[in-house]
TORKOL-4160 file (C-alpha; in steps of 0.2 Angstrom, whole numbers, padded with zeros to 4 digits, m for minus):
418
<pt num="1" X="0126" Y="m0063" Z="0123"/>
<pt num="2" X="0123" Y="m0075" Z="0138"/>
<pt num="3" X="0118" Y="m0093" Z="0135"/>
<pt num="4" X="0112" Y="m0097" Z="0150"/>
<pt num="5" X="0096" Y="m0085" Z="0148"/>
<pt num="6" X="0078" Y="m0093" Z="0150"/>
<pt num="7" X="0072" Y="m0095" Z="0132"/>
<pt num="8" X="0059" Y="m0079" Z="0125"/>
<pt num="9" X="0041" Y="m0086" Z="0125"/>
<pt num="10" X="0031" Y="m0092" Z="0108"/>
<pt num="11" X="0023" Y="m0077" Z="0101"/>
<pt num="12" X="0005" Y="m0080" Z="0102"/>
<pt num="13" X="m0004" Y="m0067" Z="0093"/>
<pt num="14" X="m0010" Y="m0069" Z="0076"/>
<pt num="15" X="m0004" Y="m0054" Z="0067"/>
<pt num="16" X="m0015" Y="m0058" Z="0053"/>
<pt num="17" X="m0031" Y="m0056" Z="0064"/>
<pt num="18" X="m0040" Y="m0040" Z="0060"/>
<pt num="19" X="m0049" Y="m0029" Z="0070"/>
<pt num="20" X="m0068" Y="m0030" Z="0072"/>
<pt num="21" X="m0079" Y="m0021" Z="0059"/>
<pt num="22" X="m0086" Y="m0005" Z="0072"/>
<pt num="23" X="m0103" Y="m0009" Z="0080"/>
<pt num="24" X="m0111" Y="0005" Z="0068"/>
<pt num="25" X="m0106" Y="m0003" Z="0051"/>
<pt num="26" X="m0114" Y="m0021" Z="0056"/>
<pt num="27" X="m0129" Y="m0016" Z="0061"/>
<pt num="28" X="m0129" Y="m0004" Z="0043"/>
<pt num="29" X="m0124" Y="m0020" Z="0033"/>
<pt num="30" X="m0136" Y="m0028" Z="0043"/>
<pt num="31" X="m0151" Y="m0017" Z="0037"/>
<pt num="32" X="m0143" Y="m0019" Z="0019"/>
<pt num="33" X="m0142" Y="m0038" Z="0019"/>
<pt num="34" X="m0161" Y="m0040" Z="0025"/>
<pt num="35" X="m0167" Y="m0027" Z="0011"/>
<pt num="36" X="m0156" Y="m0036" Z="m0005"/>
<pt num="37" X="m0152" Y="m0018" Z="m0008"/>
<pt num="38" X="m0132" Y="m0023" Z="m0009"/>
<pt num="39" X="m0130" Y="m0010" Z="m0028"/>
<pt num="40" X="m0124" Y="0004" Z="m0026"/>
<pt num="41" X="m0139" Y="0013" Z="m0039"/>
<pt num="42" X="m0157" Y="0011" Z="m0038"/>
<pt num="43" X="m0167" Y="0011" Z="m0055"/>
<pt num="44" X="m0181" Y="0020" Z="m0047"/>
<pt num="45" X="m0170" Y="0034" Z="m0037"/>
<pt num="46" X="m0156" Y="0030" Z="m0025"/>
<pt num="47" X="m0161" Y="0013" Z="m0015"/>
<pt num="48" X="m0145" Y="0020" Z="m0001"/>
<pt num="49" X="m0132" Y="0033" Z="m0002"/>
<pt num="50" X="m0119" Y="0023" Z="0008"/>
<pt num="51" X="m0106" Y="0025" Z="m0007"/>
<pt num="52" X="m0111" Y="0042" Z="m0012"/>
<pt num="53" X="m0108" Y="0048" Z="0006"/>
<pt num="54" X="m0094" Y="0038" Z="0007"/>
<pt num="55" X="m0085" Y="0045" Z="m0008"/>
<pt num="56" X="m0089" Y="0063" Z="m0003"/>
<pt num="57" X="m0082" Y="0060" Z="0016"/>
<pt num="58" X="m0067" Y="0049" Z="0008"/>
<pt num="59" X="m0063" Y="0065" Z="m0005"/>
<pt num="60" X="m0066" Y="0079" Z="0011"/>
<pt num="61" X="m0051" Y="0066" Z="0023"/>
<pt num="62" X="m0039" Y="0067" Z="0009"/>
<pt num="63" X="m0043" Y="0085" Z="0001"/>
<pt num="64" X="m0048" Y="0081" Z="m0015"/>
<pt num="65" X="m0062" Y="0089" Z="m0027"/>
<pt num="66" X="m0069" Y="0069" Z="m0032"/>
<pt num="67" X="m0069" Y="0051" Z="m0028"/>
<pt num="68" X="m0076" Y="0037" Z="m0037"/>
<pt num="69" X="m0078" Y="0022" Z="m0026"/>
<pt num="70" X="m0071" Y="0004" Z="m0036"/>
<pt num="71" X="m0071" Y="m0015" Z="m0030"/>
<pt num="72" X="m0052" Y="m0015" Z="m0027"/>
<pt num="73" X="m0038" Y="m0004" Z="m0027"/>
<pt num="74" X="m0027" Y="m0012" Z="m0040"/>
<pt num="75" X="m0048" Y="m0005" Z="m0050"/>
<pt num="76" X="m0043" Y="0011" Z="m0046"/>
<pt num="77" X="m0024" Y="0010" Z="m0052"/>
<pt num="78" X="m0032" Y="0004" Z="m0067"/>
<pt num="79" X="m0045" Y="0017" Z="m0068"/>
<pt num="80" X="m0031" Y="0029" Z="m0066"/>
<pt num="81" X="m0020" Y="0026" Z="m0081"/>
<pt num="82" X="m0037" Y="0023" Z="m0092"/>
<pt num="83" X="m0043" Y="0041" Z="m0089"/>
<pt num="84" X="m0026" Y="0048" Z="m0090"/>
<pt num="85" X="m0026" Y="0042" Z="m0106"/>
<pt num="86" X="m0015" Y="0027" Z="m0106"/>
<pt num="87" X="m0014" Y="0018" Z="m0124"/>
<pt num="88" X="m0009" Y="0001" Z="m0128"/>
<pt num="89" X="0009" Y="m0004" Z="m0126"/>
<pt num="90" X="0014" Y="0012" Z="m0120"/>
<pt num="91" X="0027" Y="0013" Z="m0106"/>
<pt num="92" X="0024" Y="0017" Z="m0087"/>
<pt num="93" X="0038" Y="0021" Z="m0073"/>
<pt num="94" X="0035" Y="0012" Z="m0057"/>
<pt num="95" X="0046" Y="0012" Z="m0043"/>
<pt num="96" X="0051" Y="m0008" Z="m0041"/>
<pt num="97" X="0047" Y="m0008" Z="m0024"/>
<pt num="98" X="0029" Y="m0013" Z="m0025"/>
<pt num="99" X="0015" Y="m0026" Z="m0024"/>
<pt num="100" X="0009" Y="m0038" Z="m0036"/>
<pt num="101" X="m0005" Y="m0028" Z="m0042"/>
<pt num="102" X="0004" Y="m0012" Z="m0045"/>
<pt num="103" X="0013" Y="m0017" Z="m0061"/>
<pt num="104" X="m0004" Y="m0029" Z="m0064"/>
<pt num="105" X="m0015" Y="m0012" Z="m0064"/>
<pt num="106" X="m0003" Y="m0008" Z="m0078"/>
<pt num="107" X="m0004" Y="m0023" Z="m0089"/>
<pt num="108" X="m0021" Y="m0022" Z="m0086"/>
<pt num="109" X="m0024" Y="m0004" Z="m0093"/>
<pt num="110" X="m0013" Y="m0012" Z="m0109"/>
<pt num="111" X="0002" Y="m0001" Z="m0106"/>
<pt num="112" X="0021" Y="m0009" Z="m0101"/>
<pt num="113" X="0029" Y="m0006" Z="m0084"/>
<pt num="114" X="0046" Y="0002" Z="m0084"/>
<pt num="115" X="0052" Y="m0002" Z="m0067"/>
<pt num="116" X="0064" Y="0009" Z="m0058"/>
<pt num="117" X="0077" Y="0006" Z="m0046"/>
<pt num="118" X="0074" Y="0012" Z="m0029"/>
<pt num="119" X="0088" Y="0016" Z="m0015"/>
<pt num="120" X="0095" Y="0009" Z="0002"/>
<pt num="121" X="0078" Y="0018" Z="0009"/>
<pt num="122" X="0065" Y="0008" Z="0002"/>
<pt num="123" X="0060" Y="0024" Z="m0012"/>
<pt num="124" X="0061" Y="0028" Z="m0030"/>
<pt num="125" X="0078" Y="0033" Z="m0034"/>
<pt num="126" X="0075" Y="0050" Z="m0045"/>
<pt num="127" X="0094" Y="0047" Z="m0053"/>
<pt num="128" X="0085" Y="0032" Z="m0062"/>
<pt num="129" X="0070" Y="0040" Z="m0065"/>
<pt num="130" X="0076" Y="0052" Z="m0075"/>
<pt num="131" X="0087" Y="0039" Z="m0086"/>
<pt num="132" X="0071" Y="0027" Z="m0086"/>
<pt num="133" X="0060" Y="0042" Z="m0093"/>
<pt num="134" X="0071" Y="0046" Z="m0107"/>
<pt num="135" X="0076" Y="0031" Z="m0110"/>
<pt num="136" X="0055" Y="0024" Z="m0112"/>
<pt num="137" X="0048" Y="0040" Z="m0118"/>
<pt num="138" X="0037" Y="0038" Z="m0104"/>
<pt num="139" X="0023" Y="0052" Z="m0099"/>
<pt num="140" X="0017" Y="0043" Z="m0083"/>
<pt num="141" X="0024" Y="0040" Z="m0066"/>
<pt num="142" X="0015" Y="0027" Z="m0056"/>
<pt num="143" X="0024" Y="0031" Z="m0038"/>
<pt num="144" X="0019" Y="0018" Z="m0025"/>
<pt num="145" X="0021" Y="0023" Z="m0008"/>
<pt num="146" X="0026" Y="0005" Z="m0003"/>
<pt num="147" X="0022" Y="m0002" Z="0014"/>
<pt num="148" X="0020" Y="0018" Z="0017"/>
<pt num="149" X="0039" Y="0023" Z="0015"/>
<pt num="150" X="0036" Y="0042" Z="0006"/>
<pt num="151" X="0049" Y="0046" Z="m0007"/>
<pt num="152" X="0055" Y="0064" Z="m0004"/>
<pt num="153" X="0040" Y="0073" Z="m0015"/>
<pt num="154" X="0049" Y="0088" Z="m0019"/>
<pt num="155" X="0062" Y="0078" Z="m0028"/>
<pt num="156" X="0049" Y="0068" Z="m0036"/>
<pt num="157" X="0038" Y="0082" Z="m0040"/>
<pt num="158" X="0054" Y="0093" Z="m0048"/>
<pt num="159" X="0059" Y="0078" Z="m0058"/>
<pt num="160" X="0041" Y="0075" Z="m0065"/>
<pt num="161" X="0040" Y="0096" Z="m0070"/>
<pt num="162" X="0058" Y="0093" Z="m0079"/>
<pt num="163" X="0051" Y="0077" Z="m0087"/>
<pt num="164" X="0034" Y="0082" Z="m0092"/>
<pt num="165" X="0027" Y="0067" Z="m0083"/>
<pt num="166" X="0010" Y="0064" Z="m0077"/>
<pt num="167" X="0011" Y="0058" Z="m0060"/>
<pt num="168" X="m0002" Y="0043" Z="m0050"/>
<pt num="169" X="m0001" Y="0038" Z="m0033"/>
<pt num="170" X="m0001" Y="0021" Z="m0027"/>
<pt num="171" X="m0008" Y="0025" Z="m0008"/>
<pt num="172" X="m0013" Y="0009" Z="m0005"/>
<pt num="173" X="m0001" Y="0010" Z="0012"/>
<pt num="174" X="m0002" Y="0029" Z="0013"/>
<pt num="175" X="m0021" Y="0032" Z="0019"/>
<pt num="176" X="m0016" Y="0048" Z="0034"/>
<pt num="177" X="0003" Y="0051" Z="0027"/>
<pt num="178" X="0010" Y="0068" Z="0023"/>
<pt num="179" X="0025" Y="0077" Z="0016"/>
<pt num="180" X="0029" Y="0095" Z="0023"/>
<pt num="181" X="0013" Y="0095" Z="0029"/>
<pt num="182" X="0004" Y="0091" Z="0013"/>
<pt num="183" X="m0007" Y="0073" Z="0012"/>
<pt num="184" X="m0001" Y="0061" Z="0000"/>
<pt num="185" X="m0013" Y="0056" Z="m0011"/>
<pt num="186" X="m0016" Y="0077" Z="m0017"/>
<pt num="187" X="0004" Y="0076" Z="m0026"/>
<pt num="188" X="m0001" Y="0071" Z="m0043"/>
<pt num="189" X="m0015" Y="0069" Z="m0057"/>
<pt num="190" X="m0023" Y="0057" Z="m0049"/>
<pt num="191" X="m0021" Y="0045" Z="m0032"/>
<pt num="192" X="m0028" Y="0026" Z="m0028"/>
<pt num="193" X="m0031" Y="0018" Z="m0012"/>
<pt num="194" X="m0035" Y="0001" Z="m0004"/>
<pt num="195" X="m0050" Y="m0004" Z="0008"/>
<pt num="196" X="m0041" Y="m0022" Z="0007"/>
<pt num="197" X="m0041" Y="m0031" Z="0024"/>
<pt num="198" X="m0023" Y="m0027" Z="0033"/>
<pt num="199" X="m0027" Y="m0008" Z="0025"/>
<pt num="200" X="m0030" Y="0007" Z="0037"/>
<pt num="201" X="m0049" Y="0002" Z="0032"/>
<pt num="202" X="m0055" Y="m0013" Z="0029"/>
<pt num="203" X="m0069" Y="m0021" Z="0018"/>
<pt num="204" X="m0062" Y="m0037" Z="0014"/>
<pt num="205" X="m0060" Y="m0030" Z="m0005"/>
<pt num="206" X="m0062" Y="m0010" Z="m0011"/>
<pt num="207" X="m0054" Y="0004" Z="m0015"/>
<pt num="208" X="m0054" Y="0025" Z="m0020"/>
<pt num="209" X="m0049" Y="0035" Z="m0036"/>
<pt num="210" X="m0044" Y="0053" Z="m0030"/>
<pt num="211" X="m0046" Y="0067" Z="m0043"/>
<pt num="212" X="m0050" Y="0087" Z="m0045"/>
<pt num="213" X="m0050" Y="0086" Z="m0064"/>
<pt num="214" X="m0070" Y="0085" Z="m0071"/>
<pt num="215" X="m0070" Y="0075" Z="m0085"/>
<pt num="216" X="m0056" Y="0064" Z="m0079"/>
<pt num="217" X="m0068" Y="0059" Z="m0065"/>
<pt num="218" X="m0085" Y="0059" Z="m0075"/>
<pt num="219" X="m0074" Y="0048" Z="m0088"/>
<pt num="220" X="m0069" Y="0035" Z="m0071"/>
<pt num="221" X="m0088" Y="0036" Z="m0064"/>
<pt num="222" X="m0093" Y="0030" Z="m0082"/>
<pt num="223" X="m0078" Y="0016" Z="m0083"/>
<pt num="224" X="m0083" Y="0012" Z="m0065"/>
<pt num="225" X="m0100" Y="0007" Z="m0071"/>
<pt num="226" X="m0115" Y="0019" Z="m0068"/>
<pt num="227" X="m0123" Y="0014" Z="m0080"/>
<pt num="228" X="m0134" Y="0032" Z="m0083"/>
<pt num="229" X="m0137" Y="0033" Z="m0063"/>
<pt num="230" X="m0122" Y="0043" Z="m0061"/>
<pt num="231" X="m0133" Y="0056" Z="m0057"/>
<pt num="232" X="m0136" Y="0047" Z="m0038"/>
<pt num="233" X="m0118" Y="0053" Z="m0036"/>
<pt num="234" X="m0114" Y="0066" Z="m0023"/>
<pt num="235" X="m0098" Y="0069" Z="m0029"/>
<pt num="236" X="m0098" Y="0069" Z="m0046"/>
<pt num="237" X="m0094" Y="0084" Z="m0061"/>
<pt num="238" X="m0111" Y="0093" Z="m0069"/>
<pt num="239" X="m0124" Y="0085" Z="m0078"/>
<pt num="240" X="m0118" Y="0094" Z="m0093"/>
<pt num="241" X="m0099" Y="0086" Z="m0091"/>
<pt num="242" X="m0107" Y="0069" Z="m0088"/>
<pt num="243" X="m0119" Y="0070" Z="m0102"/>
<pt num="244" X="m0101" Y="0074" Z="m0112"/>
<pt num="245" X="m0095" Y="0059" Z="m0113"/>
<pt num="246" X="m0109" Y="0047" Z="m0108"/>
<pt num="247" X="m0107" Y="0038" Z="m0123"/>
<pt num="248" X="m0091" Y="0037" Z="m0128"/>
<pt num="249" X="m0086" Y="0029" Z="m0110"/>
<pt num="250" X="m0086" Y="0010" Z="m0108"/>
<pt num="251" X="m0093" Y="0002" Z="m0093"/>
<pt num="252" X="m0079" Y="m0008" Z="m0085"/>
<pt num="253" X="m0090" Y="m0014" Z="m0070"/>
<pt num="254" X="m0078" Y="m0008" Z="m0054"/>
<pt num="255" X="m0091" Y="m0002" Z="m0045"/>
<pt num="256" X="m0090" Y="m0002" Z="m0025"/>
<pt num="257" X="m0108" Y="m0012" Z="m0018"/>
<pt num="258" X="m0117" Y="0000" Z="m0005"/>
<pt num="259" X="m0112" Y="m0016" Z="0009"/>
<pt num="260" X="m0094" Y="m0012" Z="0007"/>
<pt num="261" X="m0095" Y="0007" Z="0011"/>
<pt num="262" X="m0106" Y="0002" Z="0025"/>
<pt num="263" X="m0094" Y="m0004" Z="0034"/>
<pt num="264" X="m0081" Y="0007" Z="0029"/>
<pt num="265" X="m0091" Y="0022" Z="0033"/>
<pt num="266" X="m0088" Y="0022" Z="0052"/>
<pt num="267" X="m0069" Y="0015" Z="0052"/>
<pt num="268" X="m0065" Y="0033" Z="0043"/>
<pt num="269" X="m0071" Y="0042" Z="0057"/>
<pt num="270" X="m0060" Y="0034" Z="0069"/>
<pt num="271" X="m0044" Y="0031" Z="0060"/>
<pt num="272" X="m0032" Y="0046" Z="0064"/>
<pt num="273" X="m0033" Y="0040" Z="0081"/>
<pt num="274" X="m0032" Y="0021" Z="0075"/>
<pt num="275" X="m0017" Y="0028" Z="0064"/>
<pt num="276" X="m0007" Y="0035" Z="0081"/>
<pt num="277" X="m0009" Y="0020" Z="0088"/>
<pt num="278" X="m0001" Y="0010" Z="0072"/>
<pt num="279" X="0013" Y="0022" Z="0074"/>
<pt num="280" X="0015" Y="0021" Z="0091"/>
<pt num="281" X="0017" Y="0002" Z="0087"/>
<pt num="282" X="0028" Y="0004" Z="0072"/>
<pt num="283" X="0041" Y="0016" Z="0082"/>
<pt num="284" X="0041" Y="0005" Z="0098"/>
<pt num="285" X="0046" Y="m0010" Z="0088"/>
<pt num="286" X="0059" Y="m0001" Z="0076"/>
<pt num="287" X="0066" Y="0007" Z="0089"/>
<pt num="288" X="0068" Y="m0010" Z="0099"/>
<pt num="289" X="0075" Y="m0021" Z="0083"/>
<pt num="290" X="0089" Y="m0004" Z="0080"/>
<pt num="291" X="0096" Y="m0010" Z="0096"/>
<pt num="292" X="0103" Y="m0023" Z="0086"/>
<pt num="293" X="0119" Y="m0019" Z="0077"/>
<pt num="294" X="0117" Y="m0030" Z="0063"/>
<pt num="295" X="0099" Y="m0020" Z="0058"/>
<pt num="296" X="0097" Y="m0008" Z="0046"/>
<pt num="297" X="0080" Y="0005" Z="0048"/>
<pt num="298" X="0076" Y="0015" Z="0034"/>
<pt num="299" X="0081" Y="0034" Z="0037"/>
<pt num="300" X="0066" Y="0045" Z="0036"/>
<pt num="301" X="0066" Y="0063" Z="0035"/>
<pt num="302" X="0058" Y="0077" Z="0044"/>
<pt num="303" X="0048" Y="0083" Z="0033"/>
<pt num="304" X="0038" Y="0063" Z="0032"/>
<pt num="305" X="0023" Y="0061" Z="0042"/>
<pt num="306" X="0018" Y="0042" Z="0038"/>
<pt num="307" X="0005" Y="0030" Z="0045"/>
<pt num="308" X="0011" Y="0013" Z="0046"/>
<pt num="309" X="0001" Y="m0006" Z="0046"/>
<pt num="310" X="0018" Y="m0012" Z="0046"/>
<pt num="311" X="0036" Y="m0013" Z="0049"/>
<pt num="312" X="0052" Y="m0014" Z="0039"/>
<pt num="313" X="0071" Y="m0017" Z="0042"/>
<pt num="314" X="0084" Y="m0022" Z="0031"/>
<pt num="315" X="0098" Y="m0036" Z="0039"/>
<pt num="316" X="0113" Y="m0031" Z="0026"/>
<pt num="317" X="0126" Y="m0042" Z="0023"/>
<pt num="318" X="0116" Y="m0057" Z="0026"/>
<pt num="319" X="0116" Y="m0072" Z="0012"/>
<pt num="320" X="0101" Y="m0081" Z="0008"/>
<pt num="321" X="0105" Y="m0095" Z="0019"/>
<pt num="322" X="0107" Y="m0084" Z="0034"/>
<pt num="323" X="0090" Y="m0075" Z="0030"/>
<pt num="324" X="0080" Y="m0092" Z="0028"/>
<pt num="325" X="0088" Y="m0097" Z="0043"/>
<pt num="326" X="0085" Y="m0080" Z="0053"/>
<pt num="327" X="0064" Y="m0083" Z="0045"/>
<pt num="328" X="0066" Y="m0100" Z="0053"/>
<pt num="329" X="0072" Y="m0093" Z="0070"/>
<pt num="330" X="0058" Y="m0080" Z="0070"/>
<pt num="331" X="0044" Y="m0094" Z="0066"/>
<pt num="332" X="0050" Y="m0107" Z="0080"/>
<pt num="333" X="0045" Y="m0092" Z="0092"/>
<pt num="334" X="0028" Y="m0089" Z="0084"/>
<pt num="335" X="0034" Y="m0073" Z="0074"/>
<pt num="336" X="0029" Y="m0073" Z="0054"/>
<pt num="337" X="0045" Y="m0064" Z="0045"/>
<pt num="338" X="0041" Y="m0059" Z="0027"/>
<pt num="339" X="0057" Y="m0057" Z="0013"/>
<pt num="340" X="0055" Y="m0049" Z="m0002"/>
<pt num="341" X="0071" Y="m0059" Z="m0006"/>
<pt num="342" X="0068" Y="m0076" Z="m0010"/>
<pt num="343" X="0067" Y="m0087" Z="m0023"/>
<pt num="344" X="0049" Y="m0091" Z="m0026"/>
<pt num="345" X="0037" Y="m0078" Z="m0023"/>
<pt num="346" X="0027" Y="m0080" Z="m0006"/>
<pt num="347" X="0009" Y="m0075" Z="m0001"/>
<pt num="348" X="0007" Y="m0058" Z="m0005"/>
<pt num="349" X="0027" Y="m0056" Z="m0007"/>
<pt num="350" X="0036" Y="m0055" Z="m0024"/>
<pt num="351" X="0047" Y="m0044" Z="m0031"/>
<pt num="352" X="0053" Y="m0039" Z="m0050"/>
<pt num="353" X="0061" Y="m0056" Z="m0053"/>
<pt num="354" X="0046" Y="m0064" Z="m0052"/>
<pt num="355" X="0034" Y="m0051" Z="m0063"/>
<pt num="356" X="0039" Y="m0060" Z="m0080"/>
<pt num="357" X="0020" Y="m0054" Z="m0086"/>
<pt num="358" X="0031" Y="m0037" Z="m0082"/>
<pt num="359" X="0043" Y="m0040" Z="m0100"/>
<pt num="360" X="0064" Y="m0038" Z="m0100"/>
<pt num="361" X="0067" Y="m0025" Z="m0086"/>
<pt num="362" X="0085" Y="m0025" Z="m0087"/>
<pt num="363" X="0096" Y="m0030" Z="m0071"/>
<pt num="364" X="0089" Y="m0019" Z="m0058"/>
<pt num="365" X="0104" Y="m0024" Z="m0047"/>
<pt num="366" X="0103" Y="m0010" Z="m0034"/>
<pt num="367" X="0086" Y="m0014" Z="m0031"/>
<pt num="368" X="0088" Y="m0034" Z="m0031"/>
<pt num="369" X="0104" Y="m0029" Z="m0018"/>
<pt num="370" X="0092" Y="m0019" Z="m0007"/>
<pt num="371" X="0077" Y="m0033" Z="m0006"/>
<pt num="372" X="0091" Y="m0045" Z="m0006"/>
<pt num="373" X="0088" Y="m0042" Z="0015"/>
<pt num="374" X="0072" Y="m0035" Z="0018"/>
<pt num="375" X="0062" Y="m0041" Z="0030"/>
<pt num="376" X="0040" Y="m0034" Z="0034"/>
<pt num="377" X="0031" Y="m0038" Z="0049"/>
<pt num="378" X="0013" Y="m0035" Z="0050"/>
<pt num="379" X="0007" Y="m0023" Z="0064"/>
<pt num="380" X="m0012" Y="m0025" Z="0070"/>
<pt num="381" X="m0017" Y="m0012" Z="0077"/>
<pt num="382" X="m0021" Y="m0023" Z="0093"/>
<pt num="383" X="m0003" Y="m0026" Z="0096"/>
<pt num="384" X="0000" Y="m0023" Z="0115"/>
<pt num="385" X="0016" Y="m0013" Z="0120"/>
<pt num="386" X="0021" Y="m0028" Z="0129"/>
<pt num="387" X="0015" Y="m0040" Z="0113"/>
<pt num="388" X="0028" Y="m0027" Z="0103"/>
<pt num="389" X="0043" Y="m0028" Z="0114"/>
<pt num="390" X="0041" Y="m0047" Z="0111"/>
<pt num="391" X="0041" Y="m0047" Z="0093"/>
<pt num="392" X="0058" Y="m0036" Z="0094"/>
<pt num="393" X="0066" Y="m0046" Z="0107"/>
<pt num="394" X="0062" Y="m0063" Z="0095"/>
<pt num="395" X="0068" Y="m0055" Z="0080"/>
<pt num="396" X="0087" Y="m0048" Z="0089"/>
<pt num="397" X="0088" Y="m0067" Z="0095"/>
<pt num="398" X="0085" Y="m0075" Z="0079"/>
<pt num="399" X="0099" Y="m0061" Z="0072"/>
<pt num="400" X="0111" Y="m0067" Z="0084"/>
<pt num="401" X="0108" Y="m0086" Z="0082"/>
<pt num="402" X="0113" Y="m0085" Z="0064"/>
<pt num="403" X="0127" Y="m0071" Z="0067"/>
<pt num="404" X="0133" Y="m0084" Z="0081"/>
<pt num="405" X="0133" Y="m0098" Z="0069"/>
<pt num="406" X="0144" Y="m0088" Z="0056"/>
<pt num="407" X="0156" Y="m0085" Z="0068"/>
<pt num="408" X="0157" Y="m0105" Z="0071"/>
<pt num="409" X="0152" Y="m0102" Z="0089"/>
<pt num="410" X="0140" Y="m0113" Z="0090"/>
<pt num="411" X="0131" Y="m0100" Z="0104"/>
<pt num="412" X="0112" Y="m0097" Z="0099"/>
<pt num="413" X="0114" Y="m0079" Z="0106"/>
<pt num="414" X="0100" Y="m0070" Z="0117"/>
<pt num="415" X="0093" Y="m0053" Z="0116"/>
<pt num="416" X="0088" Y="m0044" Z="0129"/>
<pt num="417" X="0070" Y="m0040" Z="0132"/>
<pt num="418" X="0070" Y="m0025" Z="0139"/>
């Protein structure tokens, strides 16, 4: 690499920045706020229908029978495992490439995680699947799609017929994704997303419990909290299946408010083309960051259709000195570097090690390897072509400082931009 190159500019984006709520869902949140109308039931008939449309248009995107609208979706997770009949104490597999509050939506439901190792491509490893299920006795499968990386679902779904397992999808990441054609999120018993902000939608806090089953849904619109309203529901089971379990159903309070569906009513509409762009920006910047030999992307196959707010790579072979100083590189230049590596847990970022609340997981070392060099940069969908050549270049530059440096060069190397 020449030295004598002119140094890459500070990156000056903010890739935390979000994009504007859409025109429509202000003024609609607008309306709310200056009724007080902010509940999503009205004693004396339906003040609004913003969630109730919103769950029937959220259930016709994914091509589900139900969906019952929550506060978060770590809510949904929870609500998930509740009316899948969860007990306390009982075991739940999870892939142990996750979030925080995917093995939190466990303990909160009383069950135990049972985490399961994933492999050099960021998914569940269905070797240790099948050892963790016989081993635990488990009977549900908590698959997350993490960061929007889709396990091969045929595997998965032959290894959950073999195993008798119930299966729940984590799609917080995964809102638009498919396998052979088939949307994630329609794969198991039931499927949870997020309308978190950095989410393909984007309410500050929400989140969607996916179902076709009748009384699992009528026993979630109950847990949720509809108090008896749950007839202001558009998509909801029969009276008759409501009224079945109406009093047997404790009200949990999860409820989505009507101001957070109207401003997520109007980003649904526009986010398959909001998803191409992510991509576009996702593929761009992969692509550019591969041209580094000392980068590893994850392979994905053919049949995986994904929608990404993000990107991963993994840099093997590097110690934990070399990745804090590669994160140091990266954040001289303006460019926030996340590692699910290190230490302490970070912002949003932890890993197994740091999950204590989780119980003895055993070693997990082939999952621990893998995260060892993981590195996530957020994608805004605002992100400029020119913005994502940038962030490539600054990330190859930082590679090569610290790969100079362990050659005892001295040389702080410098990609090329182009």
């Amino acid at each position: 690499m020449a030295s004598d190159l002119a140094p890459l500019p500070r990156l000056t984006r903010d890739l935390t920045e979000p994009e504007p709520i859409p025109e429509a869902g202000i003024v609609r949140a607008c309306e709310l706020m200056r009724s007080g109308r902010l509940f999503r039931y009205g004693e004396m008939g339906a003040d609004q229908n913003d969630v109730a449309l919103l769950e029937q248009e959220v259930a016709a995107f994914v091509g589900r029978r139900y969906c019952v609208a929550v506060n978060s979706g770590g809510a949904a997770l929870c609500l998930a495992l509740k009316v899948l009949d969860v007990r306390p104490g009982d075991p739940v597999l999870v892939n142990s490439f996750t979030l925080a509050p995917v093995p939190g939506a466990i303990v909160h439901a009383g069950a135990r995680p049972v985490l399961v190792e994933i492999g050099t491509d960021y998914v569940i490893d269905c070797d240790d699947l099948r050892r963790k299920a016989r081993a635990s006795g488990a009977r549900i499968l908590l698959l997350s799609h993490m960061r929007g990386h889709i396990a091969d679902m045929d595997a998965v779904a032959a290894a959950c017929d073999e195993l008798e397992l119930l299966l729940i999808e984590d799609c917080a990441h995964a809102l638009c994704a498919a396998w052979g054609g088939r949307t994630v999120g329609t794969f198991g018993a039931a499927a949870a997303f997020s309308a978190q902000t950095y989410k393909h939608l984007n309410a500050g806090e929400g989140g969607f419990l996916l179902l076709d089953d009748p009384d699992r849904t009528a026993r979630a619109i109950l847990h949720a909290g509809s108090y008896m309203l749950h007839a202001q529901h558009l998509s909801a089971p029969s009276a008759e299946v409501m009224a079945a379990w109406e009093e047997t159903t404790p009200n949990f309070s999860m409820r989505m408010t009507a101001l957070a569906a109207a401003l997520l009513r109007p980003q649904l509409k526009d986010l398959p083309l909001r998803a191409r762009r992510w991509n576009a920006i996702h593929d761009r910047i992969g692509k550019a960051i591969a041209r580094s030999r000392h980068v590893r992307l994850p392979a994905r196959s053919a049949k995986e259709s994904y929608a990404a707010t993000s990107v991963q790579f993994s840099l093997p072979g590097f110690d934990s000195r070399e990745m804090a100083a590669f994160l140091a590189c990266c954040a001289a230049r303006g460019l926030p570097v996340k590692w699910f590596g290190a230490d302490q847990q970070r912002g949003f970022t932890s890993a197994p090690r740091h999950w204590r609340y989780a119980g003895e997981q055993g070693p997990l070392e082939q999952t621990h390897a893998v995260l060892a060099g993981l590195c996530d940069i957020r994608t805004p969908v605002s992100l400029t072509d020119q913005d994502c050549d940038l962030v490539a270049a600054i990330v190859r530059e930082a590679i090569e400082t610290v790969v100079s440096a362990r050659a005892g060069t001295g040389k702080t190397g410098r990609a090329a931009t182009g």
